[in-house]
KETORDREN-751960 format. One record per residue: chain; x, y, z of N, C-alpha, C in turn; residue in three letters; residue number from 1. Coordinates in steps of 0.05 Angstrom, whole numbers. Example, Ala and Ser with C-alpha at 12.3 -4.5 7.8 and 13.67 -1.06 7.14 Angstrom:
2
[site 'A', [264, -114, 156], [246, -90, 156], [264, -66, 156], 'ala', 1]
[site 'A', [257, -45, 142], [273, -21, 143], [258, 1, 157], 'ser', 2]
// end
This chain:
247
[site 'A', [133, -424, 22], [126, -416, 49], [108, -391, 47], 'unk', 1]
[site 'A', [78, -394, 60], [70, -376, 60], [84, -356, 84], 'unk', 2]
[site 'A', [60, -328, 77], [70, -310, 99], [54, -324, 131], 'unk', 3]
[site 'A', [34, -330, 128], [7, -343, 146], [19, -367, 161], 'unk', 4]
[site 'A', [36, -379, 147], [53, -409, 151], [77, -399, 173], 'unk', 5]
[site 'A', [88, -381, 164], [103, -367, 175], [104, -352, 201], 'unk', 6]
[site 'A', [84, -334, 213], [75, -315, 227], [52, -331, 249], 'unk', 7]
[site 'A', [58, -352, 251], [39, -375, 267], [39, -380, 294], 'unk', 8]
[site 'A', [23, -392, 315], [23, -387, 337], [59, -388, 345], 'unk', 9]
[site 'A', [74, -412, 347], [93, -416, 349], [113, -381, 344], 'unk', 10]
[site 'A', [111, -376, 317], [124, -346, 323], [116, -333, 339], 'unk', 11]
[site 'A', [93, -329, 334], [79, -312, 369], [84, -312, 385], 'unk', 12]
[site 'A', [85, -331, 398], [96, -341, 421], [125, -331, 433], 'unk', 13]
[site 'A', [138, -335, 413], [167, -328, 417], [185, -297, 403], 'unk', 14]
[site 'A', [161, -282, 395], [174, -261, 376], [180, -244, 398], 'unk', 15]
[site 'A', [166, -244, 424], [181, -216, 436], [201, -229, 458], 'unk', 16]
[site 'A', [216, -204, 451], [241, -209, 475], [252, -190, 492], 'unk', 17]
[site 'A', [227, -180, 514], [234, -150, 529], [264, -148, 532], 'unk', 18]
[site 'A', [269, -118, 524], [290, -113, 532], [316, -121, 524], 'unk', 19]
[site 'A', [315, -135, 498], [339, -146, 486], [327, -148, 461], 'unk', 20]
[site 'A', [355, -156, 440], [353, -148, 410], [333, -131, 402], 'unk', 21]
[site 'A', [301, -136, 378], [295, -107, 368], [277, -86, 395], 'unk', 22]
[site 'A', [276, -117, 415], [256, -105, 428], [270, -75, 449], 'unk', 23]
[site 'A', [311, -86, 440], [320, -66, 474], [327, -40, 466], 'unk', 24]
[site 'A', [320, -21, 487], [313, 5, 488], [334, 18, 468], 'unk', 25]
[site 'A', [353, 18, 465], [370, 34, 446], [368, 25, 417], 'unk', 26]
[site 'A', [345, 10, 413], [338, -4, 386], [309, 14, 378], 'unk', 27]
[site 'A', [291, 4, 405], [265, 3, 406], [260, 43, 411], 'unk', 28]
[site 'A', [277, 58, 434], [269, 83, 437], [281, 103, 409], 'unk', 29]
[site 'A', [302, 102, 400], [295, 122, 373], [278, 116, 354], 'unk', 30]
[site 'A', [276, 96, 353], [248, 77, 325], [228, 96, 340], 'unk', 31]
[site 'A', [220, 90, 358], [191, 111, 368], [195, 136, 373], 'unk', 32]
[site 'A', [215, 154, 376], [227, 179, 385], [212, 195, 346], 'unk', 33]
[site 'A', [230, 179, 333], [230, 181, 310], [197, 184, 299], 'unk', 34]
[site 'A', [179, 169, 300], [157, 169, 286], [141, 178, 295], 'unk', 35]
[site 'A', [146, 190, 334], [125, 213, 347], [132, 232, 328], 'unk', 36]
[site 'A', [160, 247, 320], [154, 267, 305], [156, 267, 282], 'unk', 37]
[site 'A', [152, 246, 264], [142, 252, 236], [111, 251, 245], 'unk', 38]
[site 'A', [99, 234, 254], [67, 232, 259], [60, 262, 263], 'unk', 39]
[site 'A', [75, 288, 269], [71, 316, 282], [38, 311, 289], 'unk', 40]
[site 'A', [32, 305, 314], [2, 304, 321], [-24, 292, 306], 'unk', 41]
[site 'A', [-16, 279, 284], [-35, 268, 265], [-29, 236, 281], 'unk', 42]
[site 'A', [-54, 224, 258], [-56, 192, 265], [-36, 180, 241], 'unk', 43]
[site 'A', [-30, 152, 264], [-8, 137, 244], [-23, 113, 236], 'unk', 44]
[site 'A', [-13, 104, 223], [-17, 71, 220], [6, 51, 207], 'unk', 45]
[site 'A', [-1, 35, 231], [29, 10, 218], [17, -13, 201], 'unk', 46]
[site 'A', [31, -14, 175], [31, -38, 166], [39, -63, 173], 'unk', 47]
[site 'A', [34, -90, 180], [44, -114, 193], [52, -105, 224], 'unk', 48]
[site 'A', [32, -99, 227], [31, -90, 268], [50, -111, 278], 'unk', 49]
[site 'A', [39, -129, 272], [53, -150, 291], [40, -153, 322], 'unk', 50]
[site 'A', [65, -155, 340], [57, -163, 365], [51, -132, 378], 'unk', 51]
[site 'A', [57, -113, 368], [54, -90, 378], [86, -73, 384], 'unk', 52]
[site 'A', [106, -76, 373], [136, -78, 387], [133, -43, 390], 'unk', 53]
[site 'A', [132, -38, 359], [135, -4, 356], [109, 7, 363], 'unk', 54]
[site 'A', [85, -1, 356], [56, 10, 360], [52, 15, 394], 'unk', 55]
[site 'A', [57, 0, 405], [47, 1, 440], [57, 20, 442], 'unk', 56]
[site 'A', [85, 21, 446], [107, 47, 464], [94, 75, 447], 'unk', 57]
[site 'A', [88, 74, 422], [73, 94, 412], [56, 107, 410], 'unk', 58]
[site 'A', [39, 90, 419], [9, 103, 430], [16, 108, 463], 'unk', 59]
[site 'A', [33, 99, 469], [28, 107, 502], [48, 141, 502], 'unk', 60]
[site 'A', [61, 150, 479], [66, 167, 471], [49, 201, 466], 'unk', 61]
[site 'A', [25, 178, 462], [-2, 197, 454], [-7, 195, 426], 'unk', 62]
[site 'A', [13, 180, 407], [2, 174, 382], [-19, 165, 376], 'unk', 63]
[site 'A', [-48, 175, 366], [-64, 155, 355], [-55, 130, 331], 'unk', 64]
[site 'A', [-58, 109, 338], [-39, 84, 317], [-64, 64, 319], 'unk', 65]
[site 'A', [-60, 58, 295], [-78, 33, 284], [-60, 17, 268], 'unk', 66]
[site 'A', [-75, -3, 267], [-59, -27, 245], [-77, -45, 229], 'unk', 67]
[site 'A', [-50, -48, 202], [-57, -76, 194], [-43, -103, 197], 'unk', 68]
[site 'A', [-52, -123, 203], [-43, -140, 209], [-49, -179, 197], 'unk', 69]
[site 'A', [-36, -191, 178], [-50, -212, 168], [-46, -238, 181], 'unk', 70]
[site 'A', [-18, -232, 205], [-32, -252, 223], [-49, -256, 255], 'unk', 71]
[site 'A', [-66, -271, 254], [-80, -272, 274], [-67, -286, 296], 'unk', 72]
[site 'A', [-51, -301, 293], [-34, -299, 325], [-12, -287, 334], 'unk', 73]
[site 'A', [-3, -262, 320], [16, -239, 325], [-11, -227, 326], 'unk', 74]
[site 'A', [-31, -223, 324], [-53, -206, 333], [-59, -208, 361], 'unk', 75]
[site 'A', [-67, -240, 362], [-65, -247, 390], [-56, -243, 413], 'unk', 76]
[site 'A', [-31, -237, 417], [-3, -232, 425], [-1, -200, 423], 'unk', 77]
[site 'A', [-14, -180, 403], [-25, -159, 417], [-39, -152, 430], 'unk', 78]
[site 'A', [-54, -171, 434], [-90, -163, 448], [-85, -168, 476], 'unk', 79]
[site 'A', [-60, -187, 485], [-44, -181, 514], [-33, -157, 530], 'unk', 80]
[site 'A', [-33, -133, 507], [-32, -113, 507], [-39, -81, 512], 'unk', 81]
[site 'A', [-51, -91, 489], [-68, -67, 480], [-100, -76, 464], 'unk', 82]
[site 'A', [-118, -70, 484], [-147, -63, 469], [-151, -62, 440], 'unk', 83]
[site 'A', [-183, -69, 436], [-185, -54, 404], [-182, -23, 406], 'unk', 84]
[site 'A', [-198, -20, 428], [-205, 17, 427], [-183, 37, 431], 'unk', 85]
[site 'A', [-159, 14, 445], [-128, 35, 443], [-120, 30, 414], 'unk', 86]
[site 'A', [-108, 2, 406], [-105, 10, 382], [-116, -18, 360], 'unk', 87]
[site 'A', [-133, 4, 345], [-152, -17, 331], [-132, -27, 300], 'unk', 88]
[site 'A', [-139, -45, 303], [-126, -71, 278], [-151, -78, 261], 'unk', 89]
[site 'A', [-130, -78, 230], [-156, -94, 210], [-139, -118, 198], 'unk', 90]
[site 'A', [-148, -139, 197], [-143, -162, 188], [-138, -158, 159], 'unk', 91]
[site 'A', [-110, -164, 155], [-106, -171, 123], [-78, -167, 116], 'unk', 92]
[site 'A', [-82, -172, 79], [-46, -165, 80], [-42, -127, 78], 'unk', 93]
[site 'A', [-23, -116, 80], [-16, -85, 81], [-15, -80, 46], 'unk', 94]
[site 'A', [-7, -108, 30], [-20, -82, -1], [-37, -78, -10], 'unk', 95]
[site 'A', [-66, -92, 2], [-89, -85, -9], [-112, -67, 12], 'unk', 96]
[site 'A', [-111, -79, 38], [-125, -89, 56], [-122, -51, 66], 'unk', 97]
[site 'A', [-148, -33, 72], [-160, -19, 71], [-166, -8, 105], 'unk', 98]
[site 'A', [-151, 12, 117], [-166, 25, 147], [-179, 46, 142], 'unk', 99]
[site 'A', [-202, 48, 162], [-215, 71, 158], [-203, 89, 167], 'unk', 100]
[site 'A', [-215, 114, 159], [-201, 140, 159], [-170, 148, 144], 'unk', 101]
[site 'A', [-161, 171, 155], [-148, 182, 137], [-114, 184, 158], 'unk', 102]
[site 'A', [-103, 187, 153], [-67, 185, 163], [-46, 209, 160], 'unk', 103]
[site 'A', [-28, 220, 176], [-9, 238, 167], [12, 215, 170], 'unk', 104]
[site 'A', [15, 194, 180], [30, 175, 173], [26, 148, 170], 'unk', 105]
[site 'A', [46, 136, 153], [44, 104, 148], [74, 97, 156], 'unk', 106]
[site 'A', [81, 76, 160], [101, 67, 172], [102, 30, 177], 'unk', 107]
[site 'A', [129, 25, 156], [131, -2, 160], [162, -8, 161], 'unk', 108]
[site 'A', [166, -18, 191], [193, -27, 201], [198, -45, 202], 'unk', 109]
[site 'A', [223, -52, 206], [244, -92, 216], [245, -97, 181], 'unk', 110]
[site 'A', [248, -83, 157], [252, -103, 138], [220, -116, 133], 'unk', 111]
[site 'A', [199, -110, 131], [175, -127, 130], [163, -122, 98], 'unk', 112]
[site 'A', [175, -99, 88], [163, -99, 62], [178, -119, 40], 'unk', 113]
[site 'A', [202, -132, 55], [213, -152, 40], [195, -177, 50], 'unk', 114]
[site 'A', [168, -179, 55], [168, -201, 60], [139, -209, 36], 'unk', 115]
[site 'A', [131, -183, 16], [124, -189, -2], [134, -196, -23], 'unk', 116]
[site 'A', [134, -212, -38], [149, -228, -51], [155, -217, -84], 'unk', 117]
[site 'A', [133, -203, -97], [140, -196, -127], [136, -169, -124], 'unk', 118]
[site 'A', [152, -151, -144], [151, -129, -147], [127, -114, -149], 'unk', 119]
[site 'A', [114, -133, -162], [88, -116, -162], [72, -109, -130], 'unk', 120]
[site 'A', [77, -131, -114], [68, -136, -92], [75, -113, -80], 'unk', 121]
[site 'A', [99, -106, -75], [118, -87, -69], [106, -49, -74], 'unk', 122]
[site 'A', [101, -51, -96], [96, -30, -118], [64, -22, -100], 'unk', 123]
[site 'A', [52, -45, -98], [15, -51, -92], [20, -28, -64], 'unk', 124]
[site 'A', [38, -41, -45], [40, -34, -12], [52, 2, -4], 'unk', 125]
[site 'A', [63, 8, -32], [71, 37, -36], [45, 49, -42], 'unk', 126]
[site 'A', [29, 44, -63], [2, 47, -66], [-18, 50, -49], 'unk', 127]
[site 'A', [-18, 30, -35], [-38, 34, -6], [-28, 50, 3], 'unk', 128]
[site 'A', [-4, 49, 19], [5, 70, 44], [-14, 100, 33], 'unk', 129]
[site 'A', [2, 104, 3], [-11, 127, -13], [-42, 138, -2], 'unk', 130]
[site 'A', [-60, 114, -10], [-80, 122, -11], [-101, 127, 21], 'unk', 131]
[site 'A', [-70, 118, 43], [-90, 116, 63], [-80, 159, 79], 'unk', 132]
[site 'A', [-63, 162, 58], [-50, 187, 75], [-66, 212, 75], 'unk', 133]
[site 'A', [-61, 236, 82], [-72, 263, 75], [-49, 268, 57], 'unk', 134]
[site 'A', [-59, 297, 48], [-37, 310, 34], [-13, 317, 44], 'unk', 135]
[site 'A', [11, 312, 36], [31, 314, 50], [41, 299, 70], 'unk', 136]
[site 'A', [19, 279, 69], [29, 248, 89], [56, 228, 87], 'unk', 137]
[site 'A', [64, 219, 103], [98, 211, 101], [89, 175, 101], 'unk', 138]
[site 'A', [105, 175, 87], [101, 140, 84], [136, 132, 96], 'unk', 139]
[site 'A', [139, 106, 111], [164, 111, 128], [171, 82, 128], 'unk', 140]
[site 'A', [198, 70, 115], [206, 50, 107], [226, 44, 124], 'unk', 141]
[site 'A', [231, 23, 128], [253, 6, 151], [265, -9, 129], 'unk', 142]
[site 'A', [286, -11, 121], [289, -39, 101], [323, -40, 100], 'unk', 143]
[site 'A', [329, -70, 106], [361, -69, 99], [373, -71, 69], 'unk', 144]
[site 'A', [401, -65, 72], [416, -70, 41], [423, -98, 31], 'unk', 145]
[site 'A', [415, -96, 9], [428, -132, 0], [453, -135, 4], 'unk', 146]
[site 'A', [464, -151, 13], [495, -153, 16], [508, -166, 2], 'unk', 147]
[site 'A', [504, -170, -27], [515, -183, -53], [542, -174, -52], 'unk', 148]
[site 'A', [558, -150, -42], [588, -150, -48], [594, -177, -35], 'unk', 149]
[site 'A', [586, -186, -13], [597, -208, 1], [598, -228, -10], 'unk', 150]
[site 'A', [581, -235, -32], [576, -257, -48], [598, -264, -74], 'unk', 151]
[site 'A', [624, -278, -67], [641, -290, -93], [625, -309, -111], 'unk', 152]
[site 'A', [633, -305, -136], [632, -310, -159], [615, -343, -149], 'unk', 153]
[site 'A', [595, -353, -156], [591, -380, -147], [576, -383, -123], 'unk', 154]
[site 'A', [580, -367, -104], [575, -375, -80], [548, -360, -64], 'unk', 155]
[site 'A', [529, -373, -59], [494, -365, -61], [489, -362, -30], 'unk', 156]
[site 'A', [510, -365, -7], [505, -359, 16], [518, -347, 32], 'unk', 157]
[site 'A', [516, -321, 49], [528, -299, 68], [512, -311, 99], 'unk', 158]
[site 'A', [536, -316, 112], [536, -304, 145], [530, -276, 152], 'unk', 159]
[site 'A', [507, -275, 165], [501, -237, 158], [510, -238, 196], 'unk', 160]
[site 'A', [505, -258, 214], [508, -251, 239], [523, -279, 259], 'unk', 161]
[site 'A', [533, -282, 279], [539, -306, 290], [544, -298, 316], 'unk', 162]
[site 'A', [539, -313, 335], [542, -313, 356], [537, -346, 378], 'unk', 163]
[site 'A', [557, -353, 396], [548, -375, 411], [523, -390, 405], 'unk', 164]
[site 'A', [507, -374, 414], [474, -392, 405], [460, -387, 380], 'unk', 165]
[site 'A', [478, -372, 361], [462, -362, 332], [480, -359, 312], 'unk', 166]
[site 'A', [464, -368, 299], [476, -366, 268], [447, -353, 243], 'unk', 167]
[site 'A', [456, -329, 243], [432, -319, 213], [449, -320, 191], 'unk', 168]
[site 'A', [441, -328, 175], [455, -345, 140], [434, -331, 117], 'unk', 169]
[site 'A', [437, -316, 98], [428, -318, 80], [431, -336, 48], 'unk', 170]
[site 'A', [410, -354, 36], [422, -359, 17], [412, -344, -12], 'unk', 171]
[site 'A', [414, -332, -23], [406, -310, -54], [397, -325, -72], 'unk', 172]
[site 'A', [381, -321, -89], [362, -324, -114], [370, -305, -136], 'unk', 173]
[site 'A', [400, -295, -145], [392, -263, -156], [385, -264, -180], 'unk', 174]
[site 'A', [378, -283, -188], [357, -276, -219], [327, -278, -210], 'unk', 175]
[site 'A', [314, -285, -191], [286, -277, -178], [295, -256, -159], 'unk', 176]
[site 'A', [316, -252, -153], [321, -226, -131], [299, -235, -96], 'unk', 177]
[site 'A', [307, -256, -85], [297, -273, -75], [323, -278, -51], 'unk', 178]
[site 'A', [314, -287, -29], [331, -290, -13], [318, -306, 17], 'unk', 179]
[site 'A', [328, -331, 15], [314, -344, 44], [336, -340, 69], 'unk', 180]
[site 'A', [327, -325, 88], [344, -317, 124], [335, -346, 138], 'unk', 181]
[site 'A', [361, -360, 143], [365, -383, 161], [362, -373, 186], 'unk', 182]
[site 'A', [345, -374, 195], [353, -372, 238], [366, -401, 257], 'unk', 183]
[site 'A', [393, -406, 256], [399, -426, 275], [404, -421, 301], 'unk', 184]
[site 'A', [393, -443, 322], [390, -437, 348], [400, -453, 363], 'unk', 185]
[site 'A', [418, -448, 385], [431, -474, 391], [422, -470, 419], 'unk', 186]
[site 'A', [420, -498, 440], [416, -502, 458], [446, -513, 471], 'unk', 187]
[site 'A', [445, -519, 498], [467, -534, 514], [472, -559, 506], 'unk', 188]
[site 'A', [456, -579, 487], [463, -600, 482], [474, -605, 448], 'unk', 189]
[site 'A', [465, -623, 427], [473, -621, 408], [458, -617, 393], 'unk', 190]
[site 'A', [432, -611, 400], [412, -603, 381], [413, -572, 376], 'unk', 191]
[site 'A', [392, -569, 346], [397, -541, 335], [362, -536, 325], 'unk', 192]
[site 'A', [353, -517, 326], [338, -512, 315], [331, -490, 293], 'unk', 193]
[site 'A', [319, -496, 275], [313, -482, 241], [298, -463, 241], 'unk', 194]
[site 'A', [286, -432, 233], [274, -418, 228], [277, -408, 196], 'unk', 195]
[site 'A', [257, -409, 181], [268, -398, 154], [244, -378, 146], 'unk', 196]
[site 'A', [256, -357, 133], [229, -339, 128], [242, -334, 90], 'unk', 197]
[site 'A', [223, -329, 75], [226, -318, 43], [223, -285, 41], 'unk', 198]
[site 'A', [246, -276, 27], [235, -244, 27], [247, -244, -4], 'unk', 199]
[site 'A', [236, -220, -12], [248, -206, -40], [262, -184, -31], 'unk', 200]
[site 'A', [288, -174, -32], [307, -157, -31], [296, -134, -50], 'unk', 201]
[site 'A', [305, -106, -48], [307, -92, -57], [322, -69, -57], 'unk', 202]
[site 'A', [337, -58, -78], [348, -31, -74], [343, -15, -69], 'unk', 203]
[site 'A', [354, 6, -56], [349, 34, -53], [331, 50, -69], 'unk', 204]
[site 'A', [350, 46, -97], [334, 52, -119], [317, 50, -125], 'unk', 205]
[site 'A', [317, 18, -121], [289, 12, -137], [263, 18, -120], 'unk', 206]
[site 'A', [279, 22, -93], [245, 27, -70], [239, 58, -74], 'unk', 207]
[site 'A', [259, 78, -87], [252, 97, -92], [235, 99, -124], 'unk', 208]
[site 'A', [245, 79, -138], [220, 74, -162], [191, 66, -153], 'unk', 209]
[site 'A', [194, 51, -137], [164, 45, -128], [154, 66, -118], 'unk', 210]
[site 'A', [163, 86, -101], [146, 110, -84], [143, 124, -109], 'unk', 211]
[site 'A', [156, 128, -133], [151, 158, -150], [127, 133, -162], 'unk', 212]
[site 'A', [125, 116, -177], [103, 102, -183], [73, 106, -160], 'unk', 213]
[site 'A', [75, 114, -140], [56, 111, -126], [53, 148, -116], 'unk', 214]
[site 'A', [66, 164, -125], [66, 201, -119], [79, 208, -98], 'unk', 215]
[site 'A', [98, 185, -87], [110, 202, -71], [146, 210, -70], 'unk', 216]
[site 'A', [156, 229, -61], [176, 243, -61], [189, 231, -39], 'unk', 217]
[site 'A', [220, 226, -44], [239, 219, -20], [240, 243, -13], 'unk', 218]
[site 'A', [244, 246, 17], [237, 267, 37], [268, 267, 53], 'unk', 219]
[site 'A', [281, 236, 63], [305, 238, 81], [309, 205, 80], 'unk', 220]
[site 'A', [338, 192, 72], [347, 179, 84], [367, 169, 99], 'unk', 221]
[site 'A', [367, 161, 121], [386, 156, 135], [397, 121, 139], 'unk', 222]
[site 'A', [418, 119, 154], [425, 96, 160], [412, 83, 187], 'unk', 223]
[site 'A', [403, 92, 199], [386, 80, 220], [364, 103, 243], 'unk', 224]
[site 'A', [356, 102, 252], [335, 114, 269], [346, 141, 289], 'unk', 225]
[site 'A', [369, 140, 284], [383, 163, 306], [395, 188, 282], 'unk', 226]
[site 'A', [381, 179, 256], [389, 199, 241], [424, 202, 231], 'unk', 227]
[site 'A', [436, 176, 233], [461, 162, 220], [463, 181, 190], 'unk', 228]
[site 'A', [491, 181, 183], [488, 187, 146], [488, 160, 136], 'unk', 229]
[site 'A', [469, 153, 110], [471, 139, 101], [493, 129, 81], 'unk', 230]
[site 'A', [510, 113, 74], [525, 107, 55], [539, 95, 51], 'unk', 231]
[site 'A', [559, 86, 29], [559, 59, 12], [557, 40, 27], 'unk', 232]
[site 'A', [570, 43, 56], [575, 20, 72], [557, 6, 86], 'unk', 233]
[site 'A', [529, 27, 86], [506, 26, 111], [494, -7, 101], 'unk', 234]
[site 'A', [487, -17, 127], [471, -40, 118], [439, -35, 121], 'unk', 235]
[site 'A', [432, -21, 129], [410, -15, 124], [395, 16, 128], 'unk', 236]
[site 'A', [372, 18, 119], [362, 46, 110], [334, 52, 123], 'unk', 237]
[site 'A', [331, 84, 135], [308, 91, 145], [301, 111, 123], 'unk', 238]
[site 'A', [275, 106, 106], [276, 130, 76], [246, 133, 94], 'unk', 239]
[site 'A', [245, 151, 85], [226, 177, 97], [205, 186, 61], 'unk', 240]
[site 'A', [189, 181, 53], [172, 186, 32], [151, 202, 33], 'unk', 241]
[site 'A', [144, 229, 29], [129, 243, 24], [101, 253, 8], 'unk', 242]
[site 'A', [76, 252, 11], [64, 255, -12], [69, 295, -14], 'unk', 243]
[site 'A', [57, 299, -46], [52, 327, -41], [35, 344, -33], 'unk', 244]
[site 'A', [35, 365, -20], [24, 379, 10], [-2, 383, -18], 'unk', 245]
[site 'A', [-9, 389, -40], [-32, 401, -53], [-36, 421, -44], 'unk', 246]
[site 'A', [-58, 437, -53], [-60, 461, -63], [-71, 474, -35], 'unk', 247]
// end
């Protein structure tokens, strides 16, 4: 599955959901509370913009925000939005793919850096952020925990969520360190419908190997956007990455 295959009109269409799950305000207002003040009056830029979820409410903030973005109908689906000249997008993927000018922040939320698939890929997207920052620029990671304690001896698939009309299922790869998220959807009758996306998991750790590979310093992590402590139990992590301020 590509990422392009994936991220297609059909997702577009249906990725936002005012005012409920990532989109509702006690999700959506510390995520932006949060990255007005790491941005401290500098320009940001988001990797995998998307439809605009965190970028809009942010620029209407006063953030200058730009993006990258590799698909063109989650692009689309911004441009309902927001202008080029509010906030301008460059077509591509976020580990190679190049904005002009210069950043006091980078910032990639929802788990999206799992959706590059090899380490190196991974390693590449720490690299960019790097190269698009100033000195002392914060690079700002969203990413959940693998939930392998849940996984007995044998058994390659976790219920991570359930509810009446939903079921999210993970099933694990852990010698590729690989993991496909089932989305089941149920309607009033007996039909169900499939969503499946491919990500590569990663540790804590190891996302802190990738930032010292690329110059930057863990700065703060927490367990979620309201500044939570993070630990053993947290399912997922807001790490905060620093370059150094230079001379």
């Amino acid at each position: 599955m590509r990422q392009e295959d994936i991220w297609d009109a059909d997702a577009a269409r249906s990725y936002d959901t005012p005012g409920t799950g990532m989109f509702a305000p006690e999700v959506l207002g510390p995520t932006v509370e949060r990255l007005a003040a790491l941005a401290a009056g500098g320009r940001a830029l988001e990797f995998a913009i998307g439809t605009g979820r965190v970028a809009v409410p942010l620029a209407e903030r006063g953030v200058s925000v730009t993006g990258i973005e590799l698909s063109r109908p989650m692009l689309d689906q911004l441009r309902t939005k927001a202008d080029e000249a509010t906030i301008p997008v460059v077509v591509g993927d976020m580990a190679t793919t190049v904005a002009p000018g210069a950043f006091s922040l980078v910032y990639l939320v929802f788990n999206t850096i799992s959706n590059l698939l090899t380490q190196p890929e991974q390693v590449a997207c720490f690299r960019n952020a790097a190269r698009h920052l100033t000195p002392g620029g914060r690079f700002v990671v969203e990413l959940w925990v693998p939930e392998l304690r849940k996984l007995p001896p044998g058994q390659q698939a976790v219920v991570w969520h359930c509810e009446p009309d939903y079921i999210g299922l993970d099933t694990y790869d852990v010698l590729r360190q690989h993991v496909v998220s089932h989305h089941f959807r149920f309607g009033e009758g007996r039909q169900a419908t499939l969503g499946r996306s491919p990500h590569r998991y990663i540790w804590p750790a190891e996302l802190d190997l990738m930032a010292q590979l690329a110059g930057f310093e863990l700065e703060s992590r927490h367990a979620d956007w309201d500044a939570s402590e993070f630990t053993a139990d947290s399912r997922s992590h807001v790490s905060v990455y620093r370059l150094p301020a230079g001379d």
